[in-house]
N, C-alpha and C positions, 0 to 999 in steps of 0.2 A: 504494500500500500504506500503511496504518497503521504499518509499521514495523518490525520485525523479530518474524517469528512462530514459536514455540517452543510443544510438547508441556507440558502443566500440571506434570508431574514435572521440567521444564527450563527454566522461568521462572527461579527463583533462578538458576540455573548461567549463562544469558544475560545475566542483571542486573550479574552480579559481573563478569563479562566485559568486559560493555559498562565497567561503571566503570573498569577497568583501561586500557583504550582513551581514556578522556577522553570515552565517547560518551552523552546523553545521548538516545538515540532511544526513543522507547515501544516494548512491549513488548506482542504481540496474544497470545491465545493460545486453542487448540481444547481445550474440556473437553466432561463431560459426554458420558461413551460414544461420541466424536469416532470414527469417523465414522459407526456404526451408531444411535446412541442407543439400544440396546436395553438396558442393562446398568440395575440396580433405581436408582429414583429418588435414594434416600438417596445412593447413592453417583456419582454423576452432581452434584449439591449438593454433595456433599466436594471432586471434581474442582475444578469451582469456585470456591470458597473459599482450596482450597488456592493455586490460582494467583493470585489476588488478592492474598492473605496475601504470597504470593512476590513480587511488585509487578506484575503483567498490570493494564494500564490498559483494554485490550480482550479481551472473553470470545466464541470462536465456541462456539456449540452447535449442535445437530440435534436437530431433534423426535423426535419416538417417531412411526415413520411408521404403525405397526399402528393408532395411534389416530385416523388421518384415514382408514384404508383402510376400518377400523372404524363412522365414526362419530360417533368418541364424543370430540364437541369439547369438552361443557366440561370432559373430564378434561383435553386439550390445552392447553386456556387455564390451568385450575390448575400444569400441570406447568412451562411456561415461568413465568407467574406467580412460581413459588416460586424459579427459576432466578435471573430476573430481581434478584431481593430479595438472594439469594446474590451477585450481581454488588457487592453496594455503589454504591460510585461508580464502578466501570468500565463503559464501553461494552458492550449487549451485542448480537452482530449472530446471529441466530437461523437458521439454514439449515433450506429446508422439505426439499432433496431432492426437483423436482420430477418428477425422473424417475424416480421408486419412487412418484406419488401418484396414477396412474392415467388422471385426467381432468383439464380445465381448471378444472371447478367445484370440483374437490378445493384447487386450488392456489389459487384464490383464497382459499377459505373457511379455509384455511392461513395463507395470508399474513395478511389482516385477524385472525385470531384471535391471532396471534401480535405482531401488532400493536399488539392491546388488552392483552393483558397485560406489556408494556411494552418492545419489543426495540424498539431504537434504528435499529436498520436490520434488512430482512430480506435472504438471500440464496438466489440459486437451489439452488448444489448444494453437497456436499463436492468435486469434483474427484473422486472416486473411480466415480461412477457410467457405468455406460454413456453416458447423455445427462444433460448439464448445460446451460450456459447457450445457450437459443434464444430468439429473437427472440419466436417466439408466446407464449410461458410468461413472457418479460420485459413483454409487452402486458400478460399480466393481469394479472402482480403490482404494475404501476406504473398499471394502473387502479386496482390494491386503494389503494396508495397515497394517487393523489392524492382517491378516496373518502371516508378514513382523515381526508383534512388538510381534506377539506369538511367532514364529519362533526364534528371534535373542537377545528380548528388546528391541531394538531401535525404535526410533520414529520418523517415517517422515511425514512434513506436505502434504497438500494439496490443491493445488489453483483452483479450478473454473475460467474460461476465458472467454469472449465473450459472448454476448446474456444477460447480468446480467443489465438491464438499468433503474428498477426503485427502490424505496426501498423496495417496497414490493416483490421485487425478490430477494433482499439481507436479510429479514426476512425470506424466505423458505427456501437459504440457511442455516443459522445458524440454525433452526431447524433441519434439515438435517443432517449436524455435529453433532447435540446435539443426534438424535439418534442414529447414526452409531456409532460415535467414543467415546462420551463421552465430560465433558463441559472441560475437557484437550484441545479436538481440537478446541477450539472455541477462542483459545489463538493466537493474532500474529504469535508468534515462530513456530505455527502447522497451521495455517490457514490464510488464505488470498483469494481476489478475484478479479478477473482480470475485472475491473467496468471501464474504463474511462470515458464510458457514462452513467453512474449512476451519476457524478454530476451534472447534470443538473436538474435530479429530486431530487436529496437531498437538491438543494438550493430552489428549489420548496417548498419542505417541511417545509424548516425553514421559508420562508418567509409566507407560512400560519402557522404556529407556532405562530413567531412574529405578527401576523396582523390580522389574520382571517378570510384572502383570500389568494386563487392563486391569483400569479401574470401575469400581460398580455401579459408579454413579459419579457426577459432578462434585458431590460433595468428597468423594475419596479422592479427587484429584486436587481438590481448594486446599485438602489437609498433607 
């Protein structure tokens, strides 16, 4: 993870938090009609803004999926575009939603377009969809990818979302990476994965690590 992730109206309240604690950790945060994208551009931009202003080092959005279902890409390429700009200097990592985009060819032409208008990394899903991160939908956007870094040089990462819930599903990913892209992508700065329910089995892990059992419950693992 990037860091501790918070709602664009709960950036500041995390900030001030965090300083109380002594914590310096960045702060990600979902704007921009999160997790529909449907809500009028203007204010999707304020979202934004506002989280930035707030201190969000990192911005997730979601496309307006009606305009891939649609079509009609270079209004998509403008709309991230103007997002992008809104971002300033925070990171911004763009979710297509590839399971609201019908086909594979959708998801590509998704990913790279979103790519050129300047997101830092793209990702599969919000987490809220029926189907989020697969493998085949991960093929073509890391073909889009490394197209992207022949095409330009530039290098944008890649996040896997949803569905990722034990560790051995976070080891198929990084192998994953390690073929597609190279062990470049296997770096933070190019890769990440959208787990929050993978810790429950990583603490799993550690406490047969330390012990030499699972434990029976959450409470055997707190102790």
């Amino acid at each position: 993870s990037s860091g501790i992730n918070a709602e664009y109206g709960r950036v500041g309240d995390t900030k001030a938090a965090l300083k109380q604690l002594g914590c310096n950790i960045p702060i990600a945060s979902v704007a921009a009609g999160f997790p529909e994208g449907q809500t009028p551009l203007e204010t999707r931009i304020r979202e934004v803004e506002l989280a930035v202003e707030a201190g969000a080092t990192e911005i997730d959005i979601v496309i307006n999926r009606t305009l891939v279902l649609e079509g009609r890409w270079e209004e998509l390429y403008d709309e991230v575009k103007v997002l992008r700009k809104a971002c300033g200097e925070a990171h911004l990592k763009t979710i297509i939603a590839t399971g609201h985009l019908g086909d594979m060819e959708n998801v590509y032409k998704a990913s790279m377009i979103s790519m050129m208008a300047g997101s830092d990394f793209i990702k599969t899903s919000t987490g809220k969809e029926s189907v989020n991160a697969t493998f085949p939908v991960a093929l073509v956007m890391t073909r889009a990818i490394k197209h992207y870094h022949e095409y330009t040089g530039f290098k944008v990462g890649f996040k896997p979302a949803g569905g990722i819930r034990t560790a051995k599903d976070s080891l198929h990913w990084l192998v994953f990476m390690k073929e597609q892209l190279g062990n470049e992508w296997l770096q933070p700065h190019l890769f990440r994965m959208g787990a929050s329910s993978l810790l429950g089995d990583i603490e799993r892990q550690l406490h047969h690590y330390c012990t030499g059992h699972y434990a029976d419950s959450a409470v055997d693992i707190a102790m």
